[in-house]
N, C-alpha and C positions, 0 to 999 in steps of 0.2 A: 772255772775252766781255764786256768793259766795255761800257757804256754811253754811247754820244758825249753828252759836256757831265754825265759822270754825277758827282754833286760827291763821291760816295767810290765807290771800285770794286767789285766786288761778291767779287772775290777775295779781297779787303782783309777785306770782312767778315764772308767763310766762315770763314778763319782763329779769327773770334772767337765764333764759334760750335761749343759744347764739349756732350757731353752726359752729364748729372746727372741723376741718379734716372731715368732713362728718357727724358727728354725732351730733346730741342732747344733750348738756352739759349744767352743772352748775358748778361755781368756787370755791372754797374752800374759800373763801371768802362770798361772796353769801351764800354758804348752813352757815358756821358758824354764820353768822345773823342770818338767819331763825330759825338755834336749838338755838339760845340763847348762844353761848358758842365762845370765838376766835377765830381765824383761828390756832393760836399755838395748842391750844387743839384738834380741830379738827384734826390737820394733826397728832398731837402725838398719839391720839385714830389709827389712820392709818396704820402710821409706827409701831407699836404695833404690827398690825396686819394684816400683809403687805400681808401674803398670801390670803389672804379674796378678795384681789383687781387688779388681773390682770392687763394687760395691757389696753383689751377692757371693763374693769369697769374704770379704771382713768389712767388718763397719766399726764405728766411735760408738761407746755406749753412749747415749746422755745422762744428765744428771740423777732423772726419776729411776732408770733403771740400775744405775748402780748403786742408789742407795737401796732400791729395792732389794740388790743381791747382797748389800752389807748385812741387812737385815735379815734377811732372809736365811742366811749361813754365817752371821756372824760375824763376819768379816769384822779386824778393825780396821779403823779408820787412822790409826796412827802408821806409820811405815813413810808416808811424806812422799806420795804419789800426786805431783803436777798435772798430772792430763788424766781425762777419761780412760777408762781401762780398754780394749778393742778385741771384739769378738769374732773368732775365724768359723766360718763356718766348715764343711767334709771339704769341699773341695778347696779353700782358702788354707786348711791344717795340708792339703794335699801339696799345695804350692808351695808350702812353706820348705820343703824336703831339697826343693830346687834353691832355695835362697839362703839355706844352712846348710853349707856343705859336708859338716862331720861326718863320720859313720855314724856317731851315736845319733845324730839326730834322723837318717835313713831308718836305720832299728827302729828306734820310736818310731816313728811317721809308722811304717807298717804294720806295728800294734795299734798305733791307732784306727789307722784305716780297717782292719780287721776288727777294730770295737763299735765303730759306727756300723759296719757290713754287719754285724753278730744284731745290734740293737734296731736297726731296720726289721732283719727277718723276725725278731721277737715280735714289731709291730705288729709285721704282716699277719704273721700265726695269729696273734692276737684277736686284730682285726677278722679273721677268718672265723675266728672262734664265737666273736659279736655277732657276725651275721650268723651263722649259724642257729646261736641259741635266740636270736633274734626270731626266726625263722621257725623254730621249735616254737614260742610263746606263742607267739598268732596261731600256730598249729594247733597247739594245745588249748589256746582261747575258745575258738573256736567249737573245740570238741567238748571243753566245758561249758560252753554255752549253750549247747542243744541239750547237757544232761540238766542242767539249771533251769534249761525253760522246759525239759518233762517233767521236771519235779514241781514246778510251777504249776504247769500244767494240772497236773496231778492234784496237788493241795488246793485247786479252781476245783474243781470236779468233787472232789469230798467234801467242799465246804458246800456247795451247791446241793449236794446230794443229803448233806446234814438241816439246810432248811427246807426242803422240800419235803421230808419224809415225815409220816407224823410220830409224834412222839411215843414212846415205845411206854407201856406200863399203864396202871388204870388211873382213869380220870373219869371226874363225874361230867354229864352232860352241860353242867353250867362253864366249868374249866375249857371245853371244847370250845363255846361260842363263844368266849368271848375272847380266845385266841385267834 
C-alpha cells in the first residue's frame, strides 16, 4: 500500500524497522539512506543536538546486540564502522525531522511516521484477533468438555451394563457356577 508520489515506500521502510530491547527501532544507518544524507552527518546533526534525544528517543547499541543484527540480516562487518551503530526509536525518528532540515528529509520523516502509525494498528487488530480467538477456545473447551465427559459417561454405563448382565446364549450349569 504505497503511497502515490510517496518519495520512499512504506514497505521499504517496515523492512528497516527491527526490534531491540523492546522497542520499535531504526538504525542510523538505515534512516541516513532514507534522508539521503551519511550516517556521519546524521549522527553529527545528533550530537549537535543531543538534548532533543533522550534516552528513550535513541540509544548506543552494545556490542551483543549488534553482532546479533550482523548475524541476524547479514550485515558485513566490513564498511569500517568505529562506534556502535544507534537506534532511534518513533519518537527519536520523529526528532530527527527537527535536526535535518531538508525537505527530503520532512518527506521521509512522514512516511515514516505513517509506517510505525500503519504497524501499531496491525498490532492492535492483531492483538484483537488473539483475544478473541483466545476467548472462542475456552468457549469452545468447554463445550467439548461436557460432550467428552457424556461420552465418558456413556462408555462408564455400557461397560457396567456389559458386566452385570448375564451372558447371553446356552451354557451348561457347571459354566454358570463357576463363573
Amino acid at each position: 500500500m504505497a503511497e502515490q508520489g510517496a518519495l520512499v515506500p512504506i514497505d521499504r521502510i517496515e523492512r528497516r524497522i527491527v526490534m531491540l530491547r523492546g522497542e520499535k527501532v531504526m538504525l542510523d544507518a538505515d534512516l541516513a539512506e532514507l534522508y539521503g544524507v551519511s550516517t556521519g552527518v546524521l549522527n553529527q546533526a545528533v550530537k549537535r543536538n543531543r538534548s532533543r534525544f533522550p534516552d528513550d528517543f535513541m540509544f548506543q547499541l552494545n556490542q551483543k546486540e549488534a553482532d546479533s543484527l550482523r548475524s541476524h540480516f547479514v550485515i558485513s562487518n566490513r564498511g569500517g564502522r568505529r562506534y556502535l551503530p544507534f537506534a532511534f526509536t518513533e519518537q527519536g525518528v520523529a526528532m530527527l525531522s527537527s535536526v535535518l532540515r531538508s525537505s527530503r528529509a520532512v518527506q521521509v520523516n512522514v512516511q515514516i511516521m505513517r509506517t510505525f502509525v500503519r504497524l501499531r494498528q496491525l498490532l492492535s487488530s492483531n492483538a484483537g484477533l488473539a483475544r478473541k480467538l483466545a476467548e472462542l477456545e475456552a468457549k469452545y473447551d468447554e463445550r467439548f468438555k461436557i460432550v467428552f465427559d457424556a461420552i465418558r459417561s456413556l462408555m462408564q454405563d455400557q461397560e457396567e451394563r456389559r458386566k452385570s448382565k448375564r451372558p447371553i446364549g446356552y451354557h451348561s450349569e457347571r459354566q454358570q457356577t463357576q463363573d
